[in-house]
C-alpha positions as CSV (number, residue, x, y, z in Angstrom):
1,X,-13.5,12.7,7.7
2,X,-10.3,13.9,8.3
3,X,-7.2,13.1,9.9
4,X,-4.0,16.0,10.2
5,X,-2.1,14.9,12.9
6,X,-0.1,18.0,14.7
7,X,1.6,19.3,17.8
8,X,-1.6,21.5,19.1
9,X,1.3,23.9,19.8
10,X,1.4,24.2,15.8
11,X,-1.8,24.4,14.5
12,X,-3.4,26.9,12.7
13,X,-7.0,27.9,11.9
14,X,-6.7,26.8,8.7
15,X,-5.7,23.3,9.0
16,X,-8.3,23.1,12.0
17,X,-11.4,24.3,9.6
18,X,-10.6,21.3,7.2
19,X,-10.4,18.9,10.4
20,X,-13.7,20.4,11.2
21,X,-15.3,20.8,8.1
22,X,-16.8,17.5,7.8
23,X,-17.7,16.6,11.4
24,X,-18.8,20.0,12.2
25,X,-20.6,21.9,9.3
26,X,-21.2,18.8,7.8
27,X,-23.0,17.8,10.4
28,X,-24.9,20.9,11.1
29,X,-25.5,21.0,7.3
30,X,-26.7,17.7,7.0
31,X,-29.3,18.4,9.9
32,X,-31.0,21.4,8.6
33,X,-30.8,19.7,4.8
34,X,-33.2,16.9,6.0
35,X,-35.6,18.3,8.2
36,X,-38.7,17.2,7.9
37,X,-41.8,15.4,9.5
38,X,-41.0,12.3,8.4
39,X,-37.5,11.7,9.7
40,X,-37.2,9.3,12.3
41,X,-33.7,9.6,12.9
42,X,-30.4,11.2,12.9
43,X,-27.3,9.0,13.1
44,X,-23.4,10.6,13.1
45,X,-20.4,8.1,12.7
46,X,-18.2,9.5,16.0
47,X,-15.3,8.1,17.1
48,X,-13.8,6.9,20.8
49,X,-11.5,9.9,20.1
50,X,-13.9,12.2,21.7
51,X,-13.6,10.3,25.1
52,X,-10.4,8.5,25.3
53,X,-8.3,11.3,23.1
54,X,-5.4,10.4,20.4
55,X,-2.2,11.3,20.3
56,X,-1.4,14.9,18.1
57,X,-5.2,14.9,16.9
58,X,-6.6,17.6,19.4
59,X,-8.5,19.4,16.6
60,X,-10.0,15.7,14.9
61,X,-11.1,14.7,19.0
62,X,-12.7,18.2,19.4
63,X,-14.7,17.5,15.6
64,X,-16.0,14.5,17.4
65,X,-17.0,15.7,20.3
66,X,-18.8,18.4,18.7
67,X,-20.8,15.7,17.2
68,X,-21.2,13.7,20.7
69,X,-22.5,17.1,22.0
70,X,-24.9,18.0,19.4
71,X,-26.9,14.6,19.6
72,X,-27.3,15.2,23.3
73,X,-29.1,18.7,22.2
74,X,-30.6,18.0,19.4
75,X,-32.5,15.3,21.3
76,X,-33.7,17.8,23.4
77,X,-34.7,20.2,21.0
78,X,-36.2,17.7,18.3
79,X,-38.5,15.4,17.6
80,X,-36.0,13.5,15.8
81,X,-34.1,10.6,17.5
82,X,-30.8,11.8,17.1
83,X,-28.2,9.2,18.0
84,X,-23.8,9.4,17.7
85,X,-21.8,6.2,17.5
86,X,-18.5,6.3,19.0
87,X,-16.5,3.9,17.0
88,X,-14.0,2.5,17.3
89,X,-10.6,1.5,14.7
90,X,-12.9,-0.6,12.9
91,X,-11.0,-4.5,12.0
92,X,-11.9,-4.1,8.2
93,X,-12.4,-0.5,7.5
94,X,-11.9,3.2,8.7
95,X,-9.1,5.6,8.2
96,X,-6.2,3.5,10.4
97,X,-7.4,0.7,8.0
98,X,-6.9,2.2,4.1
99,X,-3.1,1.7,4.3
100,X,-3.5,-1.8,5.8
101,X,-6.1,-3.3,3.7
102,X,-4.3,-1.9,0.1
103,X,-1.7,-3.6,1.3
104,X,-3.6,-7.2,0.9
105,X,-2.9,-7.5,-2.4
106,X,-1.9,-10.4,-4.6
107,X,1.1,-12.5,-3.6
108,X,2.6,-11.9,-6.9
109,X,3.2,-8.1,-5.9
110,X,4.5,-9.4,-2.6
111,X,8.3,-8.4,-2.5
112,X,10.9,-10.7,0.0
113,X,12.9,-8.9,2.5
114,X,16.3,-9.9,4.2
115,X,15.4,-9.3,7.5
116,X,14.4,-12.2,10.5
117,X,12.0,-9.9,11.4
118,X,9.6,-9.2,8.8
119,X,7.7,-12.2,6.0
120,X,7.6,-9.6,2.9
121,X,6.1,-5.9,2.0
122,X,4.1,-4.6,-0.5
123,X,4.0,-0.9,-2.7
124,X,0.8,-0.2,-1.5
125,X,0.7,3.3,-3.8
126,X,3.2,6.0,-5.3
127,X,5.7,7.0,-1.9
128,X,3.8,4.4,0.1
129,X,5.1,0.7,1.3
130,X,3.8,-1.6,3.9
131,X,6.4,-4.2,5.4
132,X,4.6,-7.4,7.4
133,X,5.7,-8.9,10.2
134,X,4.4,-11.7,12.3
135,X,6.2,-11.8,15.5
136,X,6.5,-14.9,17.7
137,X,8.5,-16.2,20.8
138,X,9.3,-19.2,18.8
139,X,11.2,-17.4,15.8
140,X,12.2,-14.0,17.8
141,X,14.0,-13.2,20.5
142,X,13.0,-9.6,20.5
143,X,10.0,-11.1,22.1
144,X,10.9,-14.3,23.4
145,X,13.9,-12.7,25.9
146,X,12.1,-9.2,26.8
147,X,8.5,-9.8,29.4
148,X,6.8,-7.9,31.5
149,X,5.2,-10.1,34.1
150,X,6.1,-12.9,31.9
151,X,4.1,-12.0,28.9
152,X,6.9,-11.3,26.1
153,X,6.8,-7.9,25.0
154,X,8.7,-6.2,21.8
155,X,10.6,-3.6,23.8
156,X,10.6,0.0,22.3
157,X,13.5,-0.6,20.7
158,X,12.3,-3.0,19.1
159,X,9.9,-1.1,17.1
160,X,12.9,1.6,16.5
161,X,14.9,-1.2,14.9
162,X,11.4,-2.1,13.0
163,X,11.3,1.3,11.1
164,X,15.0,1.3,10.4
165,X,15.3,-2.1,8.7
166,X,11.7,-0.9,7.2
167,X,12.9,2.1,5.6
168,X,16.4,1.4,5.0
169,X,15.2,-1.7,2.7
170,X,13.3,0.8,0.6
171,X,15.8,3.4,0.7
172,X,19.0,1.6,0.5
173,X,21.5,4.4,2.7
174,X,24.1,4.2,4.7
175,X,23.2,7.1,7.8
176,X,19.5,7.0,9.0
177,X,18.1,9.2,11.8
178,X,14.8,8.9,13.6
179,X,13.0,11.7,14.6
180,X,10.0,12.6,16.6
181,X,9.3,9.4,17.7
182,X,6.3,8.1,20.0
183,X,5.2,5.2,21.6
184,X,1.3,4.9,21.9
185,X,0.4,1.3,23.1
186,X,2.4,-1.8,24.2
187,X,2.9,-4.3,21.3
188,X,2.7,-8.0,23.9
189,X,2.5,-11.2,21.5
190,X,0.9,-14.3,22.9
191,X,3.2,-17.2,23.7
192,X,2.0,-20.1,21.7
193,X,1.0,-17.9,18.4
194,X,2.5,-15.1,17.0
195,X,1.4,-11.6,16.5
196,X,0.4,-9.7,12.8
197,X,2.4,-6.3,12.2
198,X,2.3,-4.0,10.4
199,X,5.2,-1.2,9.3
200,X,3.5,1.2,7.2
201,X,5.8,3.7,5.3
202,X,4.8,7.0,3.6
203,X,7.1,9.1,1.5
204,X,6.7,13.2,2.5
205,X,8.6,16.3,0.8
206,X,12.1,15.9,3.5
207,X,11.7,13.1,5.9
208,X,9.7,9.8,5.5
209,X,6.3,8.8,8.1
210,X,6.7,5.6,9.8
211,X,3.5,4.1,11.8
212,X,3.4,0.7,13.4
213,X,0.1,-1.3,13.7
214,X,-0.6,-4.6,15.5
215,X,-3.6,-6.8,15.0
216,X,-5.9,-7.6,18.1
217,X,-8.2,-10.9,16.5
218,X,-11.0,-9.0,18.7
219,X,-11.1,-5.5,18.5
220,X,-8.9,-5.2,15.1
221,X,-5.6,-3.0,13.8
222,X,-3.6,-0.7,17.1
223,X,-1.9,2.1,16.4
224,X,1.5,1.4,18.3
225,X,4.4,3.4,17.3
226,X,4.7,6.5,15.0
227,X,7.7,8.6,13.8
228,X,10.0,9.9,11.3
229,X,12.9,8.8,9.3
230,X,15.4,11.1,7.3
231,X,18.7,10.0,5.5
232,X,21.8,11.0,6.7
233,X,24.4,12.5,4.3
234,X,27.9,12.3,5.0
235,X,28.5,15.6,5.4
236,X,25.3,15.3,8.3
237,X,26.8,12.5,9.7
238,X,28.8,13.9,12.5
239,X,30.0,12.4,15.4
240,X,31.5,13.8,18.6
241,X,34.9,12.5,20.2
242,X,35.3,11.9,24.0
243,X,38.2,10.8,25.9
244,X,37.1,7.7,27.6
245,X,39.9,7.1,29.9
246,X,39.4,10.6,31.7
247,X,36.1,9.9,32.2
248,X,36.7,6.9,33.4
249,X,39.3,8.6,35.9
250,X,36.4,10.7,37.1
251,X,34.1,8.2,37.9
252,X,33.8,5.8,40.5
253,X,33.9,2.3,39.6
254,X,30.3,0.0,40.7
255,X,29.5,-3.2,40.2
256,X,26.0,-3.8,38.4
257,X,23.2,-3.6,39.6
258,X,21.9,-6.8,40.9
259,X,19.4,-8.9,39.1
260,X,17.1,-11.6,40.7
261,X,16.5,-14.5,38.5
262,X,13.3,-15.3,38.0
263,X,12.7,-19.3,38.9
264,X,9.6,-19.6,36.5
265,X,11.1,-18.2,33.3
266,X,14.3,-20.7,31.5
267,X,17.2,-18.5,31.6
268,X,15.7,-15.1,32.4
269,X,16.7,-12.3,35.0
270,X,14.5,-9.7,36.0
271,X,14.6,-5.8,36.4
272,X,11.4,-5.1,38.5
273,X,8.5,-6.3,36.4
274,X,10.5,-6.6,33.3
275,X,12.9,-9.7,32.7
276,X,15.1,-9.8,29.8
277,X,17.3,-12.9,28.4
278,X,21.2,-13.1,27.8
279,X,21.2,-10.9,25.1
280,X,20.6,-8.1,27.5
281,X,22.0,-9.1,30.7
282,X,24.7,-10.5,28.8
283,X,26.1,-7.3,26.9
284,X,26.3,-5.6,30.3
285,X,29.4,-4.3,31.8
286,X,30.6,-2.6,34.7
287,X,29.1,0.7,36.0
288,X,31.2,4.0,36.1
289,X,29.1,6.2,38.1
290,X,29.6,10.0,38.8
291,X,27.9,13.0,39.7
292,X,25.0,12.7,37.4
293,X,27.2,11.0,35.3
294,X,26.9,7.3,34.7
295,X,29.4,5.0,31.6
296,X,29.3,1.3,30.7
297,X,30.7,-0.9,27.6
298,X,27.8,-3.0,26.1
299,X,29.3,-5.7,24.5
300,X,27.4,-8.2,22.3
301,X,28.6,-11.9,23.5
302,X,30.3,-13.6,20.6
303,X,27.2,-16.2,20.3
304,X,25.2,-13.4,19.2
305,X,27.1,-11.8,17.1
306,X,25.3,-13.0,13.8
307,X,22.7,-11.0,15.2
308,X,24.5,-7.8,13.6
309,X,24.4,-9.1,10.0
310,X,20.6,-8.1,9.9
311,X,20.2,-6.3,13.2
312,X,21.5,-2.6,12.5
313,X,19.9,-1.1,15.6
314,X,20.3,-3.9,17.7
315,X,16.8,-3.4,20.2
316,X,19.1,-5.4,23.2
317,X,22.4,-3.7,23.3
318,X,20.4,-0.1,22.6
319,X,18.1,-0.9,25.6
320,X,21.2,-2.0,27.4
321,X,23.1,1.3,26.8
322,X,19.8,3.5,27.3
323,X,18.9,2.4,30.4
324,X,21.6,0.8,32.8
325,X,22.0,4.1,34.8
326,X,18.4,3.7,35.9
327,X,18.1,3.9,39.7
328,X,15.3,1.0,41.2
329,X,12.8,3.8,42.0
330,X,12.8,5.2,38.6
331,X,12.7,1.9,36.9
332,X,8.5,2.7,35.9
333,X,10.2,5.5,33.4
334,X,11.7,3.3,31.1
């Protein structure tokens, strides 16, 4: 098997033939190789990718649909029982799992990190590190003052603040940048235990991959959050100057948006579905609205500032500043 993930915009026949080369003339290969009257049965090792799809993998979904499509002919055409199992991200093995399970190694390669969020990481190979994390509402407020319908979830800045601290622990640097980052699945940890995490780092030729994994006791290892990380030299580092107080001049000045509180969670108010604690609705200032214009001042209250002696990319005040200008009907976008 294997896995090149890719805009489909950007692939090319080359990197699709060794996508396909196992799944599809292996298969086919494998077929004609044991034909004979005393086979009973053909199995192929599928995945749910050829029905539910994964994100940049359209050539590695179409290899195992091929597969899918061929047991339904062959059983046709054969005598053979020919059979394809669409599995799953197996809980103790597969492809999503090699990074995760070399990473169980023994404590005395474990490796603290300075960060609330995460219990230690290991070098799990050359240019490869995995950092663990197991997230609670007891110990984190990430989770314990950001649910949706009251089931604390780590908010998407959350897992932006993950990578950073991640990477920036390995590569000690001043500047990082993020780039092409995507959210796949909702990481919600359950309220009287905590949630196993994993932040899985791989070294490439000019950027670093981050991938973020969760553990379902169930079903096993999700793929939640994927993207890149590049240091910033100074000379990259560049920033842009604006003249507040004009814009401010050419806005009009509106109150906040109201916020119900939310009776059944302790010191919560809600946006919608989603209701944040006082490190959110705290930081928030008032609106200066415009004509497609919107500015605001998030300010971290002073009992949170300790927050910023660990927290780089702090996942409140970037949600703050990210979203305020939301309107209530668009609310489902963020």
């Amino acid at each position: 098997m294997v896995l090149d993930d890719g805009l489909m915009q950007l692939e090319t026949p080359e990197k699709t033939h060794r996508v396909f080369q196992p799944k599809v003339w292996g298969t086919q290969f494998l077929f004609e190789l044991t034909d004979n009257p005393q086979r009973d049965f053909f199995v192929m090792s599928s995945s749910l990718a050829s029905t539910i799809g994964l994100y940049a993998q359209a050539d590695y979904c179409a290899a195992n649909a091929f597969q899918d499509v061929f047991a339904h002919r062959m059983n046709s055409q054969s005598d053979t029982f020919v059979c394809s199992i669409n599995w799953g991200i197996w809980s103790e093995a597969g492809a999503a799992m090699r990074l995760l399970m070399d990473s169980s190694i023994a404590a005395a390669r474990q490796t603290w990190v300075n960060h609330p969020l995460f219990e230690y990481c290991v070098d799990a190979g050359p240019g490869r590190r995995v950092y663990h994390a197991r997230l609670s509402t007891q110990r984190h407020w990430i989770v314990a003052e950001h649910r949706l319908r009251d089931r604390p979830l780590v908010p998407g800045t959350g897992f932006l603040e993950l990578a950073r601290a991640a990477y920036q622990d390995w590569q000690p640097c001043t500047s990082v940048e993020l780039r092409g980052v995507y959210f796949l699945e909702p990481l919600l940890v359950p309220e009287s235990t905590h949630k196993e995490v994993r932040i899985v780092l791989e070294e490439r030729e000019t950027a670093c991959d981050f991938t973020i994994f969760s553990l379902e006791p169930e079903t096993g290892w999700y793929e939640n959050a994927r993207g890149n990380l590049v240091t910033l030299l100074p000379e990259d580092n560049k920033t842009i100057a604006y003249n507040l107080e004009a814009l401010k001049r050419s806005l009009t000045q509106e109150r906040p948006r109201e916020m119900g509180v939310a009776a059944s969670i302790k010191e919560l108010k809600c946006f919608g579905d989603v209701c944040v604690g006082p490190r959110w609705y705290k930081s928030m200032s008032n609106i200066f609205v415009g004509q497609n214009q919107a500015l605001t001042e998030v300010i971290l209250p002073d009992e949170y500032k300790k927050d910023l002696e660990h927290y780089h990319l702090h996942p409140a005040m970037l949600d703050v500043a990210t979203s305020f200008a939301s309107t209530p009907e668009a609310f489902y976008l963020l």
